[in-house]
N, CA, C and O atoms as a Maestro MAE file, in Angstrom:
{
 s_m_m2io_version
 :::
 2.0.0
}

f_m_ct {
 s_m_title
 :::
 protein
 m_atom[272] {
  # First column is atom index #
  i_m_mmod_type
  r_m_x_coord
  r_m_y_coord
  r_m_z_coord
  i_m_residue_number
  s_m_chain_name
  s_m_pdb_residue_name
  s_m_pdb_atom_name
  i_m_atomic_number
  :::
  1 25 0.816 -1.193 0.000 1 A "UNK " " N  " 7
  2 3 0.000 0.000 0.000 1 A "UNK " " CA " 6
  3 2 0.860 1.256 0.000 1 A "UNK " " C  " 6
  4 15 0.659 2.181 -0.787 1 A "UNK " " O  " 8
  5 25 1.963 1.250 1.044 2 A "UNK " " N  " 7
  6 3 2.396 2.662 0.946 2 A "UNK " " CA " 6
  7 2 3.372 2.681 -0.557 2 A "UNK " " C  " 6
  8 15 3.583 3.714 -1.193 2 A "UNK " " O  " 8
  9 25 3.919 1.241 -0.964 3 A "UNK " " N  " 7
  10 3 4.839 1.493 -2.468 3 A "UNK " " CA " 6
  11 2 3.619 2.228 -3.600 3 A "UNK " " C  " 6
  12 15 4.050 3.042 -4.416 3 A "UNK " " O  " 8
  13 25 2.142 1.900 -3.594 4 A "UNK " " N  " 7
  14 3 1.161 2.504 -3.963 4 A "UNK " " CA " 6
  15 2 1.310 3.772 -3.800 4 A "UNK " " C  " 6
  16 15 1.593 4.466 -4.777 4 A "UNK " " O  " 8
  17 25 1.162 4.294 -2.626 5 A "UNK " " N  " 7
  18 3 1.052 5.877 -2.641 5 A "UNK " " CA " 6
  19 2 2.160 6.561 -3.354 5 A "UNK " " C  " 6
  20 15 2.059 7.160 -4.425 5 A "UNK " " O  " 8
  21 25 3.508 6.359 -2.449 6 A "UNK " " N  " 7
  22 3 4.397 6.481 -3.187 6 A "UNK " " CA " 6
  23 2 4.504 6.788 -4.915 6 A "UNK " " C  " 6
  24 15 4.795 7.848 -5.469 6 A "UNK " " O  " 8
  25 25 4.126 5.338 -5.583 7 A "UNK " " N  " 7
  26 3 3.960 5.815 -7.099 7 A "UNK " " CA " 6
  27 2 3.040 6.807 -7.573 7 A "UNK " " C  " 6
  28 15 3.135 7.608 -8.502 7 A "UNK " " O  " 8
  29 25 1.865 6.521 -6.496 8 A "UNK " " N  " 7
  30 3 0.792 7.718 -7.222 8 A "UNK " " CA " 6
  31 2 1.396 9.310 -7.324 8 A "UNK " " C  " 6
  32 15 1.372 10.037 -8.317 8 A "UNK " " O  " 8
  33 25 1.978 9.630 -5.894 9 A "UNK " " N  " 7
  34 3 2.895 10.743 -5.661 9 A "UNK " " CA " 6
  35 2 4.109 11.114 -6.991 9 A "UNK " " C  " 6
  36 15 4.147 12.177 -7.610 9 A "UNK " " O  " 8
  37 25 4.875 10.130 -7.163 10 A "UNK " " N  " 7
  38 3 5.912 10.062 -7.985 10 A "UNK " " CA " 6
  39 2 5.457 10.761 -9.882 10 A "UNK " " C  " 6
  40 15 6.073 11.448 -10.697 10 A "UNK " " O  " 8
  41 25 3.917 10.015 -9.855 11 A "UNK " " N  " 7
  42 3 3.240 9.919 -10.888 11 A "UNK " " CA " 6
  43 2 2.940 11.685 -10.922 11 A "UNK " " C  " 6
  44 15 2.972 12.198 -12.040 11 A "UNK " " O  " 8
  45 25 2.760 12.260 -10.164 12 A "UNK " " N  " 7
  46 3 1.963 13.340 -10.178 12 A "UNK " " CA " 6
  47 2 3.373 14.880 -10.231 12 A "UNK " " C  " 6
  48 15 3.430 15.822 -11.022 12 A "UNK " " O  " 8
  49 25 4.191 14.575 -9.188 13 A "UNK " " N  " 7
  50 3 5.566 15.365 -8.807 13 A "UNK " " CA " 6
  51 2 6.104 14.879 -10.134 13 A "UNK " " C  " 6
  52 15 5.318 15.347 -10.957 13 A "UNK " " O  " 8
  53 25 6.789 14.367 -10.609 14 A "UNK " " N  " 7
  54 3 7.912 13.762 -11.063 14 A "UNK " " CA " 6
  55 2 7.500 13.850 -12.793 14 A "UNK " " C  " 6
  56 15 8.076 14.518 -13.651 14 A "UNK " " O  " 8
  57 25 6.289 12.921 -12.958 15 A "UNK " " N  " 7
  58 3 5.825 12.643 -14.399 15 A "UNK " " CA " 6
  59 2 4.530 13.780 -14.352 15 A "UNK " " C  " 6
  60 15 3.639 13.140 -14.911 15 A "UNK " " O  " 8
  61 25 4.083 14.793 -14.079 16 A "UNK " " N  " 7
  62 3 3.261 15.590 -14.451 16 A "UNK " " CA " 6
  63 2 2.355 14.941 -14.556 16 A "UNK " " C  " 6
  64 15 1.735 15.082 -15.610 16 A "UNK " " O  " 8
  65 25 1.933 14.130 -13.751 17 A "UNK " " N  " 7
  66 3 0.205 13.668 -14.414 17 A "UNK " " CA " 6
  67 2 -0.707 14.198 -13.445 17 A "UNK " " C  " 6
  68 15 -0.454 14.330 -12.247 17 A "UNK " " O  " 8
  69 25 -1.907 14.532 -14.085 18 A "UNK " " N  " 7
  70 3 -3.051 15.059 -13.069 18 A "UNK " " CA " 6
  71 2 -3.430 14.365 -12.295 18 A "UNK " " C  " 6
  72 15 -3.546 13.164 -12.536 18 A "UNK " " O  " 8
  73 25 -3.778 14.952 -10.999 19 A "UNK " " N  " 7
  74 3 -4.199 14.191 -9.890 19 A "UNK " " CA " 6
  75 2 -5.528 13.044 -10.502 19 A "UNK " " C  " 6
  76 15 -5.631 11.851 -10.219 19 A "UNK " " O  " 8
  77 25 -6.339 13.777 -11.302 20 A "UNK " " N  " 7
  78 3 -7.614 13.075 -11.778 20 A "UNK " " CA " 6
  79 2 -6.704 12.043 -12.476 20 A "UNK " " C  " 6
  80 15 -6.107 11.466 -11.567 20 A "UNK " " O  " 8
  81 25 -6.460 11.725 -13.235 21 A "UNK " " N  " 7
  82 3 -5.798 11.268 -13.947 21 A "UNK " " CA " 6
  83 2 -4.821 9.398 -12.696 21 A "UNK " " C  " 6
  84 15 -4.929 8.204 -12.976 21 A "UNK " " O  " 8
  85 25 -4.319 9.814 -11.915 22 A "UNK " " N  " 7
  86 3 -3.649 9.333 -11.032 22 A "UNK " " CA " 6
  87 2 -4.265 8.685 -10.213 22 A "UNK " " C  " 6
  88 15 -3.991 7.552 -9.819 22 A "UNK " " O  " 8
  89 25 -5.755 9.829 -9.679 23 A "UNK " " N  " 7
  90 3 -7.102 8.610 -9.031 23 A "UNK " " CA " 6
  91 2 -7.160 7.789 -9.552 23 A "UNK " " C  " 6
  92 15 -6.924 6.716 -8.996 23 A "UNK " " O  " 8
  93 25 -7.516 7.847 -10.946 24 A "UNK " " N  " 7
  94 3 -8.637 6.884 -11.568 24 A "UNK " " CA " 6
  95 2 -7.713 5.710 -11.729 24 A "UNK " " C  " 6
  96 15 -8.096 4.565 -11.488 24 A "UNK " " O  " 8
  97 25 -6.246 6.049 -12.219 25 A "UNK " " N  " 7
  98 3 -5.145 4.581 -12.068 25 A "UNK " " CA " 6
  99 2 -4.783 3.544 -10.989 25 A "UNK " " C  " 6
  100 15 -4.256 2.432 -10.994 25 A "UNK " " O  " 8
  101 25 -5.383 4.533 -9.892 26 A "UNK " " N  " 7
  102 3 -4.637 3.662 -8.659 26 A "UNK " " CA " 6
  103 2 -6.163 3.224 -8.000 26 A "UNK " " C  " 6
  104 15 -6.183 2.567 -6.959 26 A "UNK " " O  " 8
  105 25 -7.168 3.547 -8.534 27 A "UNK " " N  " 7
  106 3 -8.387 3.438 -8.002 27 A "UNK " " CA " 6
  107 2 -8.659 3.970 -6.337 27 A "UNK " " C  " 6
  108 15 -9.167 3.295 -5.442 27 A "UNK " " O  " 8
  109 25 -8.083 5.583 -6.232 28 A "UNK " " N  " 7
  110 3 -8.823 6.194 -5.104 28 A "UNK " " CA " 6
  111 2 -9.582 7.164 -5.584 28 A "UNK " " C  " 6
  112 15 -10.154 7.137 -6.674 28 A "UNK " " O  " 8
  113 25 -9.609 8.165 -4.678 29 A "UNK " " N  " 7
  114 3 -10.083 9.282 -5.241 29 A "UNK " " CA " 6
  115 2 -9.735 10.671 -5.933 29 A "UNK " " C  " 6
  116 15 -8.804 10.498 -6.719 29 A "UNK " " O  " 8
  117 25 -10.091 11.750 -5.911 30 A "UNK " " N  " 7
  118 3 -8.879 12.865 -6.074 30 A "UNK " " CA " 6
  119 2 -8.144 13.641 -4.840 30 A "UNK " " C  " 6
  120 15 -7.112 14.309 -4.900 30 A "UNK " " O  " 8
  121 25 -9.204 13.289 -3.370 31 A "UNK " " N  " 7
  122 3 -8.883 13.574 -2.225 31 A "UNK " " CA " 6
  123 2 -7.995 12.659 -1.775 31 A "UNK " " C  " 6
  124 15 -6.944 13.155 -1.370 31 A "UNK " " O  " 8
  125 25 -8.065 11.688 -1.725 32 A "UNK " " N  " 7
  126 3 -6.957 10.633 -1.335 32 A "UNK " " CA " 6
  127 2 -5.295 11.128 -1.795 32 A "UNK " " C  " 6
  128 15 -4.306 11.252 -1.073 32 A "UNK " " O  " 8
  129 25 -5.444 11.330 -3.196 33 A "UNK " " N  " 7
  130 3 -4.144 11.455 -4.090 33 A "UNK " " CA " 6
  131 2 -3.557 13.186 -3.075 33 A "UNK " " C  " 6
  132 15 -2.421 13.297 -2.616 33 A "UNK " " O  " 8
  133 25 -4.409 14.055 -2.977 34 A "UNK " " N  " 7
  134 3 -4.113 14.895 -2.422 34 A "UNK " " CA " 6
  135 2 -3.269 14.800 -1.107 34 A "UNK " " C  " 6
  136 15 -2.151 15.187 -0.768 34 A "UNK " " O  " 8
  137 25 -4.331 14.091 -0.494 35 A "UNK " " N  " 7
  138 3 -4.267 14.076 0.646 35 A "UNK " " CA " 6
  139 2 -2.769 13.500 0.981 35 A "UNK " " C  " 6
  140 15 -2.172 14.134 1.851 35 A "UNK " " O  " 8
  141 25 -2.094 12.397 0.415 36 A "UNK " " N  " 7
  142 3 -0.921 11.811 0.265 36 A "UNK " " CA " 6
  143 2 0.293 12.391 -0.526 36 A "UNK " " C  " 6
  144 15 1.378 11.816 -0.611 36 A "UNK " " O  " 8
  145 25 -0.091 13.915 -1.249 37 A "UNK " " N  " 7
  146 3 0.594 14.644 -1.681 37 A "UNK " " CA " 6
  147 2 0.916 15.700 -0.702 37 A "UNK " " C  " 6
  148 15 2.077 16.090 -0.577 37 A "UNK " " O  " 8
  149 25 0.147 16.082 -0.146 38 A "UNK " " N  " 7
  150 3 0.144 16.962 1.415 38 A "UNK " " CA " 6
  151 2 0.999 16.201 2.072 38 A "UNK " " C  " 6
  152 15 1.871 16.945 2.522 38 A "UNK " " O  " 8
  153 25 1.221 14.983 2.391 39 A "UNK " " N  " 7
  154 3 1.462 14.254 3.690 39 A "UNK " " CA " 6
  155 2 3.407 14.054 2.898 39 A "UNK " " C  " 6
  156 15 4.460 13.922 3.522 39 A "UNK " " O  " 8
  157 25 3.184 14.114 1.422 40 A "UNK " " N  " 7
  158 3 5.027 13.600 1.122 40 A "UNK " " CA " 6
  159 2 5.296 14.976 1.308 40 A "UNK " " C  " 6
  160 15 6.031 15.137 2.282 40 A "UNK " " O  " 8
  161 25 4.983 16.013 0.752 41 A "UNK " " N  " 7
  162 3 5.458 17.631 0.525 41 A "UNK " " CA " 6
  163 2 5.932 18.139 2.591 41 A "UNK " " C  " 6
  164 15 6.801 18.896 3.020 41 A "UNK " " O  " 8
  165 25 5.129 17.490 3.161 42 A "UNK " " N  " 7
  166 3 5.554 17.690 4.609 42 A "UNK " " CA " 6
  167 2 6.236 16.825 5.106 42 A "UNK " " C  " 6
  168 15 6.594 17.101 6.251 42 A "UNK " " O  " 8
  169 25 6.670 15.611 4.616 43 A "UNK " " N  " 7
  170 3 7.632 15.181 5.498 43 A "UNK " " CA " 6
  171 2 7.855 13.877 4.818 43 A "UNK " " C  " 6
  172 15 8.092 12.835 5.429 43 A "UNK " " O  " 8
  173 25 7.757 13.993 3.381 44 A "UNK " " N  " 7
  174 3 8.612 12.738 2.616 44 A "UNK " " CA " 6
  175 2 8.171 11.205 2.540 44 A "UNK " " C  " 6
  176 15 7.094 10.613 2.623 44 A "UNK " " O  " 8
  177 25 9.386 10.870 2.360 45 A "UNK " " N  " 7
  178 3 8.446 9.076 2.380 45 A "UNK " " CA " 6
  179 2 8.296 8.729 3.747 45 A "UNK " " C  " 6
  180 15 8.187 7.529 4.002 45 A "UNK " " O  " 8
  181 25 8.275 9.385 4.487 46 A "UNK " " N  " 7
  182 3 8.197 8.319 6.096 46 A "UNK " " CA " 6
  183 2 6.945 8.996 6.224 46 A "UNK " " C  " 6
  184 15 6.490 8.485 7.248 46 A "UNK " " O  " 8
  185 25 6.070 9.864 5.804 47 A "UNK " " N  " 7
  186 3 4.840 10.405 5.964 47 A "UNK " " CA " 6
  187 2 4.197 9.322 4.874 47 A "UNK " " C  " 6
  188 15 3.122 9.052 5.410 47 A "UNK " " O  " 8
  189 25 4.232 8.920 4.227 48 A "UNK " " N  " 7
  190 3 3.520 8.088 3.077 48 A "UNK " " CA " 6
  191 2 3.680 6.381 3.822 48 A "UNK " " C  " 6
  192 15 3.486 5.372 3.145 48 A "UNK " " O  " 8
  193 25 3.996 6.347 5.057 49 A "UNK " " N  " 7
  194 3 4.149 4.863 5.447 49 A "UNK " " CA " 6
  195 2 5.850 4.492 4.829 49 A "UNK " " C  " 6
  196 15 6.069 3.312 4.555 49 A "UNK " " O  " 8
  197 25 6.388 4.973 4.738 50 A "UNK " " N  " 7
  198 3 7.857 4.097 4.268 50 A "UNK " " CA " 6
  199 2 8.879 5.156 4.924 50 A "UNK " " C  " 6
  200 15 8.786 6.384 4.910 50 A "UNK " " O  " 8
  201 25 10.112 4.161 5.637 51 A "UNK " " N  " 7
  202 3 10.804 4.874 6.127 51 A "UNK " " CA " 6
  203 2 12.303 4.640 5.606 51 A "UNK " " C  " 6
  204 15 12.409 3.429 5.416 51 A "UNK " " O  " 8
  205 25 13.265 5.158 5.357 52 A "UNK " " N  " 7
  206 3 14.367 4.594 5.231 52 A "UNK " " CA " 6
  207 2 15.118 4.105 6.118 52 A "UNK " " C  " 6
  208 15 15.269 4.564 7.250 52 A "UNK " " O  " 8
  209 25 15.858 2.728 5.466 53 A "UNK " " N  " 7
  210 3 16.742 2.670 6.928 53 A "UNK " " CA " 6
  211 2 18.151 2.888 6.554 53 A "UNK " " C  " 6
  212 15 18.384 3.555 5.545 53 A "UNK " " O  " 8
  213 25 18.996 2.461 7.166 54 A "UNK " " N  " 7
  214 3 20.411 2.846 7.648 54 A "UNK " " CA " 6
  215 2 21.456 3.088 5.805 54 A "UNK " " C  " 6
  216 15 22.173 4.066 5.592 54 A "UNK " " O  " 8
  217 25 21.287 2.230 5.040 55 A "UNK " " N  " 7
  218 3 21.811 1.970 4.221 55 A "UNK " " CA " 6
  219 2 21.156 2.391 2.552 55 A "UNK " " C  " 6
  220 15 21.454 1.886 1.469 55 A "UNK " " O  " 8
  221 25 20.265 3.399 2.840 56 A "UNK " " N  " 7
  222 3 19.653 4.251 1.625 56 A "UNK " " CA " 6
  223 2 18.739 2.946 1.454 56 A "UNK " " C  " 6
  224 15 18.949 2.794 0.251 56 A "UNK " " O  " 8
  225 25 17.922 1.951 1.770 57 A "UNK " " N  " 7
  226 3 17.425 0.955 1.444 57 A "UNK " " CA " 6
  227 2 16.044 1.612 1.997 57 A "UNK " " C  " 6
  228 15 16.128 2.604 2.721 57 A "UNK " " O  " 8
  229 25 14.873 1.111 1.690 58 A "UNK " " N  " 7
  230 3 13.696 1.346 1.600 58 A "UNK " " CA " 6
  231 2 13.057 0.417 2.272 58 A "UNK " " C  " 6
  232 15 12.929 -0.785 2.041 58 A "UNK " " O  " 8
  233 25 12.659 1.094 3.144 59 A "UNK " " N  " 7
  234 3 11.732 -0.606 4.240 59 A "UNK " " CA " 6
  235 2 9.822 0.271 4.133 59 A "UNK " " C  " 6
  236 15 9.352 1.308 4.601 59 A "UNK " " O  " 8
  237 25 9.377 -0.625 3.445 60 A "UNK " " N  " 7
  238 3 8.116 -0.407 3.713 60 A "UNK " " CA " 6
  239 2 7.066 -0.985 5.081 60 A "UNK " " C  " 6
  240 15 7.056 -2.179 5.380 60 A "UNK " " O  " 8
  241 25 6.193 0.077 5.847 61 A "UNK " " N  " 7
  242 3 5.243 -0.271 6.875 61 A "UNK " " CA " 6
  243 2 4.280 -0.566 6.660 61 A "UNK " " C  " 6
  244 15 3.756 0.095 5.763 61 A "UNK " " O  " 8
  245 25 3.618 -1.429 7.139 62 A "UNK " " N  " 7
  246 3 2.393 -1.505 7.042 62 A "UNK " " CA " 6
  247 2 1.320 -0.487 7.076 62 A "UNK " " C  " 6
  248 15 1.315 0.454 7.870 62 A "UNK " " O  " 8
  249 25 0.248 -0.752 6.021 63 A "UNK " " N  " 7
  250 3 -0.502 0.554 6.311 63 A "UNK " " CA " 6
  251 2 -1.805 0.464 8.032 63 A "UNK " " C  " 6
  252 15 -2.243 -0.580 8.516 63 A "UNK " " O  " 8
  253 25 -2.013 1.519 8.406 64 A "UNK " " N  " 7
  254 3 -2.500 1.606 9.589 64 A "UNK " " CA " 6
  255 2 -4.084 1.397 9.354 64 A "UNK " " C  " 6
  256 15 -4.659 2.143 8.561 64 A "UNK " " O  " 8
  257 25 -5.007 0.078 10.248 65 A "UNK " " N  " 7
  258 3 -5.931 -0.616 9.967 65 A "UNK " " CA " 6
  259 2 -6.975 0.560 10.135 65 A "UNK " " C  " 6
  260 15 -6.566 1.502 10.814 65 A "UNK " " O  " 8
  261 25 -8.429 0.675 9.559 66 A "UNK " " N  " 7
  262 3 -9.289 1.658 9.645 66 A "UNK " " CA " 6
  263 2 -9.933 1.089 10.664 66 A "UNK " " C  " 6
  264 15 -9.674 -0.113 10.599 66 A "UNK " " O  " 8
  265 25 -10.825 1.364 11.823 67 A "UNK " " N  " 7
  266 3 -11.892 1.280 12.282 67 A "UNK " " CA " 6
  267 2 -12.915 1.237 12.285 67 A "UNK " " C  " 6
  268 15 -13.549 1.449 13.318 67 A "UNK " " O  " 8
  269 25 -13.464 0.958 11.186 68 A "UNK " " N  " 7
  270 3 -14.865 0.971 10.960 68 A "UNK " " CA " 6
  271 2 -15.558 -0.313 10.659 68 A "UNK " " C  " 6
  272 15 -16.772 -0.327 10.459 68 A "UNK " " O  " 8
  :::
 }
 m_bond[271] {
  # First column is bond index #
  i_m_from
  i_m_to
  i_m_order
  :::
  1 1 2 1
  2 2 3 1
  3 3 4 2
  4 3 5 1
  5 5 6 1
  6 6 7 1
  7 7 8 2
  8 7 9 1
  9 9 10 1
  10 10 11 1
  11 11 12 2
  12 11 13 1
  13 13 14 1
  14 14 15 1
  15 15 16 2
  16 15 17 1
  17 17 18 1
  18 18 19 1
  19 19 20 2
  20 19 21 1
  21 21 22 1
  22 22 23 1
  23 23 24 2
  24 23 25 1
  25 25 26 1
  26 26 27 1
  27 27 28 2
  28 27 29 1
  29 29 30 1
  30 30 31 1
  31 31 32 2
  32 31 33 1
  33 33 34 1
  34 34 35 1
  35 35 36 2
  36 35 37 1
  37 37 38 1
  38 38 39 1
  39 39 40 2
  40 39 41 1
  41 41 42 1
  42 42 43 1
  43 43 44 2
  44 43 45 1
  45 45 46 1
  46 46 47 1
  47 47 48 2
  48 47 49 1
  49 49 50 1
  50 50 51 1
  51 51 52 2
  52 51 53 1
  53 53 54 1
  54 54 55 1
  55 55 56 2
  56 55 57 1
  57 57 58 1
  58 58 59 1
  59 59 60 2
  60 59 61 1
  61 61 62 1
  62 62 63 1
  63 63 64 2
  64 63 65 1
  65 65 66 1
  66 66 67 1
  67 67 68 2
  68 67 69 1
  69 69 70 1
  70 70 71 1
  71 71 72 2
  72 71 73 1
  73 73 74 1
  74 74 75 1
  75 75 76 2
  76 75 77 1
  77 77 78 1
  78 78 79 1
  79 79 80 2
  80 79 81 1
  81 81 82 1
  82 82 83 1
  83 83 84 2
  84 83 85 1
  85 85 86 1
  86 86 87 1
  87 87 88 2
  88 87 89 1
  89 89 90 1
  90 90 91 1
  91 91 92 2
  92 91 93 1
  93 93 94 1
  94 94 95 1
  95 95 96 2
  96 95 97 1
  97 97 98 1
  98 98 99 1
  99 99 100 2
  100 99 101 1
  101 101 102 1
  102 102 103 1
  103 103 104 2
  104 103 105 1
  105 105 106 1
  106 106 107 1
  107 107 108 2
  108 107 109 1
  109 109 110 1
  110 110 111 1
  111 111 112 2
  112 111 113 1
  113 113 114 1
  114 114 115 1
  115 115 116 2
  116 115 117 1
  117 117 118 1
  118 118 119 1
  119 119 120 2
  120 119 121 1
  121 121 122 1
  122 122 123 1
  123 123 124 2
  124 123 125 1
  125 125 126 1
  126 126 127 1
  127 127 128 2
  128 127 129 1
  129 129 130 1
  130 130 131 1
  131 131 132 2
  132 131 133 1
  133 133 134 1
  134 134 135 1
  135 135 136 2
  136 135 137 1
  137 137 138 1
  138 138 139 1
  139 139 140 2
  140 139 141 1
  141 141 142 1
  142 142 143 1
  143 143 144 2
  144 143 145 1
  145 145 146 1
  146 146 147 1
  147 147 148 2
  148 147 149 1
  149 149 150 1
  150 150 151 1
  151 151 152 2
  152 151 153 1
  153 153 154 1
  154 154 155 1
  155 155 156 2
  156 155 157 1
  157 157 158 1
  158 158 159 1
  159 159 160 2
  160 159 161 1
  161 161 162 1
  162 162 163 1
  163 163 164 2
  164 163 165 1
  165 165 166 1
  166 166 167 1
  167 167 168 2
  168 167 169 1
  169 169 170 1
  170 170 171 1
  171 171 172 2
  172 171 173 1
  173 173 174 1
  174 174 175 1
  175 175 176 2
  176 175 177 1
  177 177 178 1
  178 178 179 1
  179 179 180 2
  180 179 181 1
  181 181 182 1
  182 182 183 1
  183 183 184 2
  184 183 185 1
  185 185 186 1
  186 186 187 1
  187 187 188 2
  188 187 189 1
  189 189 190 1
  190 190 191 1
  191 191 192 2
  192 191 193 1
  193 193 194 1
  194 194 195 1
  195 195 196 2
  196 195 197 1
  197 197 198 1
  198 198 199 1
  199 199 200 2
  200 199 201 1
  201 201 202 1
  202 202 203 1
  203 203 204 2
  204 203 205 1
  205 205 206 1
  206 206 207 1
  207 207 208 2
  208 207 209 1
  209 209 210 1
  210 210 211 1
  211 211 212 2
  212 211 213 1
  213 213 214 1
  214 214 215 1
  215 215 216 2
  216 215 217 1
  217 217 218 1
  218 218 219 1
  219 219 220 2
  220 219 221 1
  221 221 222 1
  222 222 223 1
  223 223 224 2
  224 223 225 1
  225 225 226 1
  226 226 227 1
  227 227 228 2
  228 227 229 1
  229 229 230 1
  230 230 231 1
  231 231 232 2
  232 231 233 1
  233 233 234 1
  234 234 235 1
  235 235 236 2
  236 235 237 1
  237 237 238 1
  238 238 239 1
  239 239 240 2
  240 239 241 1
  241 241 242 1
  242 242 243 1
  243 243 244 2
  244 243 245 1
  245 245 246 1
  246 246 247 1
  247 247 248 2
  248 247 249 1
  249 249 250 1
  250 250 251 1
  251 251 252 2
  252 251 253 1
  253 253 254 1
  254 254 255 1
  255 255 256 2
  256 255 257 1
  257 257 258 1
  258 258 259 1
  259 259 260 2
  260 259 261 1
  261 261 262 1
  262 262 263 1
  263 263 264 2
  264 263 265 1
  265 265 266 1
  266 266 267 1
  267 267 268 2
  268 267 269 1
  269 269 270 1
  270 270 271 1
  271 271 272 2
  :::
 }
}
């Protein structure tokens, strides 16, 4: 899930694609894509669920369960 966000982010920063555009690929919404664009622009991949560790290597977290 978070290598998901991640690309959607990457997709949007990096390759210019519209957020609409980026929903409809990853199947969220346009608030979602936002919302995970807010969350890298403040504090990177460890805000998107992925943190780096010691050796430039990429350890992905689990995403955090909903309650409902």
């Amino acid at each position: 899930m978070a290598e998901q966000r991640y690309q959607a982010v990457l997709a949007v920063v990096s390759d210019g694609e519209t957020v609409t555009d980026v929903a409809s690929r990853f199947g969220v919404s346009r608030q979602t894509v936002h919302a995970w664009l807010a969350k890298y622009e403040a504090g990177g991949l460890e805000n998107l669920g992925m943190a780096r560790t010691g050796r430039g290597r990429v350890r992905i977290r689990p995403a955090a369960r909903s309650r409902r």
